[in-house]
C-alpha positions in Angstrom: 0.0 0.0 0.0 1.5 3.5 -1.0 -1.4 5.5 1.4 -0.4 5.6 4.6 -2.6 7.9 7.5 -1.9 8.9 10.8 -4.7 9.4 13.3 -2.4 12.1 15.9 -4.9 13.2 18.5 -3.8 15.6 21.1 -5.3 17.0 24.2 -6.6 19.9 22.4 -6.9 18.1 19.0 -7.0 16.1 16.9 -6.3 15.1 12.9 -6.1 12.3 10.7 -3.2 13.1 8.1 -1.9 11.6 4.6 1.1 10.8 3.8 3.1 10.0 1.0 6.7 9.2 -0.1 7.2 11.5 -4.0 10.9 11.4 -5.5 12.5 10.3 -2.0 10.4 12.7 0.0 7.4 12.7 2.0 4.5 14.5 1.4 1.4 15.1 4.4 -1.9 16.0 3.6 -4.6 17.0 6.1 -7.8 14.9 5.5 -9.6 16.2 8.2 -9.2 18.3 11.8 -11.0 17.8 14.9 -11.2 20.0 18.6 -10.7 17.8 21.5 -10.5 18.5 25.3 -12.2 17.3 28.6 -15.7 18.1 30.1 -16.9 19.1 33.2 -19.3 16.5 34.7 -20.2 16.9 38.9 -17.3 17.6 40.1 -14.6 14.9 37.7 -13.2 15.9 34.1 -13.8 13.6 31.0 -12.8 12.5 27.8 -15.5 11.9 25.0 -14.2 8.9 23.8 -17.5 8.3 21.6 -16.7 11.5 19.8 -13.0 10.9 19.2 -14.1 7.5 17.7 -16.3 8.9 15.7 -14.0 11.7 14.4 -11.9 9.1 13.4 -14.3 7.4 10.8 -15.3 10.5 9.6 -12.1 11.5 8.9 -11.8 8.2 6.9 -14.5 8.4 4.9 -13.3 11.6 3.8 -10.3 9.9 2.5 -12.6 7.4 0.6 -14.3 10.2 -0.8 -11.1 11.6 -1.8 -9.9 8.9 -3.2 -8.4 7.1 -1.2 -9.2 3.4 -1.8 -6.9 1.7 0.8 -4.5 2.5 3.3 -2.3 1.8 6.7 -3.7 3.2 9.4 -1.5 4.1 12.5 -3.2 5.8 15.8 -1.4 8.3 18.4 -2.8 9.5 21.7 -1.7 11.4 25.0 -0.6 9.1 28.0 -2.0 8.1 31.1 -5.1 7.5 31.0 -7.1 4.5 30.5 -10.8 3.0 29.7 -12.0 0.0 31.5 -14.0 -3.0 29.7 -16.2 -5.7 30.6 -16.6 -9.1 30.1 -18.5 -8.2 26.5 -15.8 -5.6 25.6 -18.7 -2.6 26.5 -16.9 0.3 28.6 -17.9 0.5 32.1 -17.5 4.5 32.4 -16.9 7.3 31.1 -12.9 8.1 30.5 -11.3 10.1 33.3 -8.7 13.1 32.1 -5.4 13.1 33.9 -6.1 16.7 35.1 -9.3 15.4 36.9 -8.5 16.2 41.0 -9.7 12.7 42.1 -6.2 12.3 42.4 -4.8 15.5 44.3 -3.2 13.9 47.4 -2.8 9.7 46.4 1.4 10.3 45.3 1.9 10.9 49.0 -0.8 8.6 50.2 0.9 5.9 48.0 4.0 7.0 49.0 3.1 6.1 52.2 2.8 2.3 51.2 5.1 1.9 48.9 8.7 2.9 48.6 8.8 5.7 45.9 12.3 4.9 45.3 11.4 1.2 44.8 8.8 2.3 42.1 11.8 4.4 40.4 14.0 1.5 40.3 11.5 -1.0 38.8 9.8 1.1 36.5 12.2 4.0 35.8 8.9 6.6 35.4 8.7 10.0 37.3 6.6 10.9 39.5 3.8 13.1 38.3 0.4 13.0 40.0 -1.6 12.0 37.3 0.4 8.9 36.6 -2.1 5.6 36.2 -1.0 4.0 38.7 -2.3 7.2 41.1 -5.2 7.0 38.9 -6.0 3.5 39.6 -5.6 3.9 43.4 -8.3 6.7 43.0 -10.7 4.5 41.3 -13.5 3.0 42.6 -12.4 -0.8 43.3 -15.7 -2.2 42.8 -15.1 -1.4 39.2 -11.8 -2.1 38.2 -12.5 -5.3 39.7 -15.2 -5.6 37.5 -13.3 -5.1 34.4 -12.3 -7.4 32.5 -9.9 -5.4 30.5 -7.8 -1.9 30.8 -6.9 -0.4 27.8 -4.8 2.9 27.5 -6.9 5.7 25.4 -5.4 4.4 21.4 -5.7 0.8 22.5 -8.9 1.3 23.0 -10.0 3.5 19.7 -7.9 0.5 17.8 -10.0 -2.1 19.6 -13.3 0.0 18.2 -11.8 -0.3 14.7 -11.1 -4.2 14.7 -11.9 -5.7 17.8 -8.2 -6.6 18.6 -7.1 -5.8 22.4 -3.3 -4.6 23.2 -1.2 -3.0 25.3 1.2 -1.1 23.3 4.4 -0.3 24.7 5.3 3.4 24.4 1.8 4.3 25.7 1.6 1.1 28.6 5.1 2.4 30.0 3.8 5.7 31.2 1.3 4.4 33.7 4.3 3.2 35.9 3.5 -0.6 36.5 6.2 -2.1 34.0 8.9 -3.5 35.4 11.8 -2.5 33.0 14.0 -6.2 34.3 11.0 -8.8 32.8 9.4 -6.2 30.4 6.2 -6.8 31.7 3.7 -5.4 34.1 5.0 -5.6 37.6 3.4 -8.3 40.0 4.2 -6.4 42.9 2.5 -3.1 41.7 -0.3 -4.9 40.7 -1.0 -7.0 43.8 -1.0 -3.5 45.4 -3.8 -2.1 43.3 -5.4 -5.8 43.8 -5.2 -6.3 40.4 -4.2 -9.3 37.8 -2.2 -9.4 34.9 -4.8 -10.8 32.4 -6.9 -7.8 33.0 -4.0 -6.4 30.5 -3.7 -7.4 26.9 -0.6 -8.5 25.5 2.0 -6.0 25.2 2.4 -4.8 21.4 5.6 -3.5 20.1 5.1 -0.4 17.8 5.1 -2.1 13.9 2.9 -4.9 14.4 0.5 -5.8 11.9 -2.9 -5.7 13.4 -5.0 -7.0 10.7 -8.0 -5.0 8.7 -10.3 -2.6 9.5 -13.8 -4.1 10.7 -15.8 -5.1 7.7 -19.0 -3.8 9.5 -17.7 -0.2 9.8 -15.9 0.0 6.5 -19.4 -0.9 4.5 -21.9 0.8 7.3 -19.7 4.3 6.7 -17.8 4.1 3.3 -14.3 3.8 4.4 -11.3 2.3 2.6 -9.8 -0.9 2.8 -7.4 -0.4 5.8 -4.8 -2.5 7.2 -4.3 -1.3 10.9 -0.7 -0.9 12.1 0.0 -0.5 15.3 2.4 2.8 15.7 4.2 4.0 18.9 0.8 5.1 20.0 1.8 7.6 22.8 2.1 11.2 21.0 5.4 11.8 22.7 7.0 8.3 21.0 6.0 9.1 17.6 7.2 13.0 18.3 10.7 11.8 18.9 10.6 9.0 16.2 9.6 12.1 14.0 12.6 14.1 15.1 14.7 14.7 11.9 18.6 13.0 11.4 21.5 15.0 13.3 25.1 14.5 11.7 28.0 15.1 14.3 26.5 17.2 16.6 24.9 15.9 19.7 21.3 17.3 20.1 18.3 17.2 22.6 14.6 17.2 21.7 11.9 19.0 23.0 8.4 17.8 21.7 6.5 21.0 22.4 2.8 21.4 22.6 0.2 21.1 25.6 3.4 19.5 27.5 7.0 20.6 26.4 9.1 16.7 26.7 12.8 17.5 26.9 15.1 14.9 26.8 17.3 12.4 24.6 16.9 9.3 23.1 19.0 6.4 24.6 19.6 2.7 24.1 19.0 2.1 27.7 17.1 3.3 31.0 18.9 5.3 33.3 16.7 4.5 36.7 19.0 5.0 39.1 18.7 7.5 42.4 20.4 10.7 40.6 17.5 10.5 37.7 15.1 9.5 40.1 15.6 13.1 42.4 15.9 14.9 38.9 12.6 13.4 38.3 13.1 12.6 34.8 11.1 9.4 33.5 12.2 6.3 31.2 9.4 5.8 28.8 9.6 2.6 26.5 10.1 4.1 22.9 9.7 2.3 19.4 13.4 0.1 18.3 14.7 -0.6 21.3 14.8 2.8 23.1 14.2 4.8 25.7 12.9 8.2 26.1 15.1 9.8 29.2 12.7 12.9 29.4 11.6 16.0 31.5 7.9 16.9 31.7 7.2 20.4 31.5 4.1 22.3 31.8 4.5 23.6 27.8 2.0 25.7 26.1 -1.2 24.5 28.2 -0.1 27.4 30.0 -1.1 29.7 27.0 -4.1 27.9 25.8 -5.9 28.3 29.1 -5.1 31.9 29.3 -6.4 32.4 25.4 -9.6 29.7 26.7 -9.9 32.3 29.0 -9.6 35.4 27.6 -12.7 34.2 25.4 -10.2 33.5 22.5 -10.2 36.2 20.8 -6.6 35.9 19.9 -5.2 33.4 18.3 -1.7 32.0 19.1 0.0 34.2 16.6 -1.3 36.9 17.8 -0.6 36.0 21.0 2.8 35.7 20.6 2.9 39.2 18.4 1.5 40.8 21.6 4.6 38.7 23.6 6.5 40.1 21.6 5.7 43.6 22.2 5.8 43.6 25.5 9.1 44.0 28.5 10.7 41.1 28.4 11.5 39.0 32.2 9.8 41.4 33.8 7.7 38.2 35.2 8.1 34.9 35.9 6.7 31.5 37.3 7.9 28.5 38.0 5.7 26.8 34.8 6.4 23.2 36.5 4.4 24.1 39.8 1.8 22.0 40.5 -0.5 25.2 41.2 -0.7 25.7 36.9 -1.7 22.1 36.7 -5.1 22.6 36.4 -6.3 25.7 38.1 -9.7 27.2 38.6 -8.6 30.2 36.4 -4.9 29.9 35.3 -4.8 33.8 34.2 -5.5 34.8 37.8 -2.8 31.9 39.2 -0.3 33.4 37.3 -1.0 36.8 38.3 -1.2 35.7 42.4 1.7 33.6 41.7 4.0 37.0 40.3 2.2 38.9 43.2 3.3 36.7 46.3 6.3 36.6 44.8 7.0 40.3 44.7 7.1 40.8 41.0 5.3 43.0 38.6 1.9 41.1 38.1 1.1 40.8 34.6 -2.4 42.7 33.7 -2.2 42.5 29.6 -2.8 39.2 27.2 0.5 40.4 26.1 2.1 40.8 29.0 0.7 37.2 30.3 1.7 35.6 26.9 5.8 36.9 27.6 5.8 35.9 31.2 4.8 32.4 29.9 7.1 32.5 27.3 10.0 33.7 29.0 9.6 31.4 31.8 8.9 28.1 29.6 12.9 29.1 27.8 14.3 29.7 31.4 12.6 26.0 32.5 14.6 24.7 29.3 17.5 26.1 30.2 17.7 24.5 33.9 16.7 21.1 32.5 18.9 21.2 29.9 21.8 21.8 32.7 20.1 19.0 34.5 20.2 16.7 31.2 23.9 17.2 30.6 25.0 16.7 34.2 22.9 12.9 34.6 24.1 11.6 31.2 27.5 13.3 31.1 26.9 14.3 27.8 27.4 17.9 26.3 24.3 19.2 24.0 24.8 21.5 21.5 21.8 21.5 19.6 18.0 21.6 20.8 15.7 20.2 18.2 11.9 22.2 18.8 9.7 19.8 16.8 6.1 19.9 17.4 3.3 23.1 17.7 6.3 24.9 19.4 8.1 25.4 17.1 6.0 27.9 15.2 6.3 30.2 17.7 9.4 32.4 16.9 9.4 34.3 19.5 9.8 31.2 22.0 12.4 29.8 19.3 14.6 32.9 19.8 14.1 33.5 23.6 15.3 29.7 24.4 18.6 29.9 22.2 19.2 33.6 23.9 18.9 31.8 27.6 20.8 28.3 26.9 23.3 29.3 24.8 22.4 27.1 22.2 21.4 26.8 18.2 18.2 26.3 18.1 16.7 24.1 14.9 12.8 24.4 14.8 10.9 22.2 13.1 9.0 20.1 11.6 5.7 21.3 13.5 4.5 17.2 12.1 6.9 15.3 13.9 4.0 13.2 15.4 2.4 12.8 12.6 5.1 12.0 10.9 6.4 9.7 13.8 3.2 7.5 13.4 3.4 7.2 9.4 7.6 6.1 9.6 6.5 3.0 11.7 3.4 2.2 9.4 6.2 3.1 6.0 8.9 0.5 7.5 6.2 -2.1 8.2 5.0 -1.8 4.8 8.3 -1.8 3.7 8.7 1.6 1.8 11.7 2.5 4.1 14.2 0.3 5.5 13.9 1.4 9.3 13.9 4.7 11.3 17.7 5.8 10.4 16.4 6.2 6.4 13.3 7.7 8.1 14.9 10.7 10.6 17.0 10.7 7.1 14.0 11.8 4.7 12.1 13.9 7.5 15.4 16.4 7.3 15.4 16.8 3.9 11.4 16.8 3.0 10.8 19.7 5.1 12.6 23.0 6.7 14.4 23.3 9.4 14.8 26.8 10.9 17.8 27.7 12.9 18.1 30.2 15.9 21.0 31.0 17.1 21.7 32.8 20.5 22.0 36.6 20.7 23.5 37.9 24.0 21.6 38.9 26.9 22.3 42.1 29.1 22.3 41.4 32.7 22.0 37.3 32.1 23.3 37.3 35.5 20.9 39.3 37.2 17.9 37.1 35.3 19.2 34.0 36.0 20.1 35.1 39.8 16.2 36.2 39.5 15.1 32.3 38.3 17.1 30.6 41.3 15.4 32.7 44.0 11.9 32.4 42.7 12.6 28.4 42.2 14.4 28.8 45.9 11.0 30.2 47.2 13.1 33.3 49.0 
């Protein structure tokens, strides 16, 4: 098959995209565009995993109307968070969002009964509060013991598209029960959540074949003949896979959207009690690697303050207003757990500037630069952090992902590390998702050739660092506000 389409949903949306290799280079094409984001329902925040389902074959039916006759067909979610099945393969509930606050508290009440550093060692994943295995403490037990399966979100919406159940790797990794010794989910941290391992599916490595498309859906809606392959189906895998080919210089990736991800790409975990007080995380990747990663608040920041500012700027103009305004006049600590998911993030940031003693932003603009300015000061301390645990020296940081559209962020993060700064492509999920579905199918020979193409089929734009007056003073100004004095 020479059609190959990535379904890349996001927390904020989602897109099914076409892609195709032309004289050695690959071509994307948007067949369709969805919104996304959770609801409000007494008191808990939800997915509508109907509606993303249904976005999906929609989008695919568009391809058959546009000619598109058959195809691969590779899926690409968020983390975390999971649906639960009965015995008939019907969900039991509605699918929880990690920001929901069921789970504000159950890290240190877990803590509590298990040995954190423990966890670390067996599972090599950070500690963030909306990890599953928090979630699943939170749940109600009468129902997970009712379930006969749990599925992560893209299992799930490929289990609605051909009735196959897995546990794919890049996605199952994040919810902190695999053990990264056996490769499989840890006995220990399930006993603790009294649950068993065959209320798992197998795990699936990213490139497996998981046969054709249901016949029932593709003659009830008028899709094309597809043949499902099963990508690395957590957005953040199929990011980095996307990341285009470095020669000679050593690099770093930030996968920057809702979350910014900053970290490298290595042939093995690094679990042990430095990383673990860094809080960096291990997350299974596609061939045999492992994403060593920071999480960092990223651009949610900004789309809640547009959300609430009624949207009447869009995120160019946002950054145009940025732009315009004083730079590091403000600044937050963007990984606090205060922005996580607050009543009203524009007035958190403004009480979180005020108790700090600093100017308190009162424009769009001058909210969009404090965010801005603190996000490139964030990658500049975990950058530090990066080189220090794996004793390498980055020269390069590779922006791929929504982020890297944003010019103004581009420019302020190689002014405050130092560093060239190559932006781009903005489709490195997407394009993540179709390389795995392309080597499967055989049209490239494996993810080297891939990163290879990506470089060349689209641009790359560089920043490089202009000097900062009084980089002292600001950076003196970040480790007191992180210090709290």
């Amino acid at each position: 098959m020479t059609n190959h389409i990535a379904v890349d949903i996001g927390a904020s949306s989602g897109r099914l995209v076409l892609g195709t290799i032309v004289d050695g280079s690959l071509k994307l094409e948007e067949l369709h565009r969805f919104s996304n984001g959770f609801t409000e329902q007494d008191g808990n925040c939800f997915w509508d995993i109907d509606y993303l389902f249904h976005e999906i074959i929609d989008g695919l039916h568009r391809a058959k109307l546009a000619g598109v006759k058959e195809c691969t067909l590779g899926i690409d979610t968020w983390a975390v968070d999971y649906v639960l099945l009965d015995a008939e393969g019907k969900r039991i509930r509605e699918v929880y969002a990690y920001r929901d606050r069921r789970t504000d508290g159950v890290m240190e009440e877990v803590a509590k009964q298990l040995s954190p550093e423990q966890v670390y060692a067996k599972t090599g994943i950070q500690q963030l509060p909306f990890n599953t295995l928090y979630q699943l403490y939170a749940h109600n037990g009468e129902e997970l013991a009712a379930a006969d399966q749990i599925l992560m979100v893209p299992d799930y919406l490929y289990y609605r598209l051909s009735g196959r159940k897995i546990n794919e790797v890049t996605n199952a990794s994040t919810m902190q029960l695999l053990n990264l010794a056996s490769r499989d989910f840890d006995p220990e941290l399930l006993s603790f959540l009294q649950l068993r391992r065959e209320q798992f599916a197998p795990l699936t490595e990213p490139g497996e074949d998981l046969g054709f498309l249901s016949a029932n859906l593709a003659e009830q809606y008028d899709l094309p003949d597809c043949r499902l392959i099963c990508a690395a189906t957590h957005d953040t895998a199929s990011a980095v896979l996307g990341v285009p080919a470095q020669k000679g210089r050593s690099s770093a990736y930030l996968s920057s959207g809702t979350w910014s991800l900053l970290g490298v790409e290595l042939d093995h975990p690094m679990n042990d009690s430095r990383a673990m007080a860094a809080n960096y995380t291990n997350e299974w990747g596609a061939y045999d690697t492992y994403r060593f990663l920071k999480n960092i608040m990223g651009l949610w920041l900004i789309q809640e303050v547009r959300r609430l500012d009624g949207g009447r700027y869009s995120f160019a103009e946002l950054a145009a207003l940025a732009g315009e305004s004083e730079g590091f006049r403000s600044l937050i600590p963007c990984n606090d757990p205060r922005f996580l998911n607050p009543d009203h993030m524009i007035e958190e940031i403004r009480r979180a500037c005020q108790e700090s003693g600093q100017p308190v932003p009162g424009t769009p603009g001058e909210l969009a630069r404090c965010i801005l300015d603190s996000l490139a000061l964030s990658y500049r301390s975990y950058l530090a952090e990066l080189e220090d645990l794996t004793g390498k020296s980055i020269e390069v940081l590779q922006i791929v992902g929504g982020g890297a559209n944003n010019e103004l962020l581009c420019q302020i993060t190689a002014d405050v590390t130092g560093r060239e700064v190559l932006a781009g492509p903005t489709e490195s999920t997407a394009l993540g998702n179709l390389a795995v579905q392309m080597i499967e199918a055989g049209r490239i020979a494996d993810i080297h050739e891939a990163r290879r193409m990506i470089s060349h089929s689209f641009p790359i734009k560089s920043y490089l660092p202009q000097p900062l007056p009084e980089l002292d003073q600001l950076l003196a100004r970040w480790e007191q506000l992180h210090s709290g004095t």
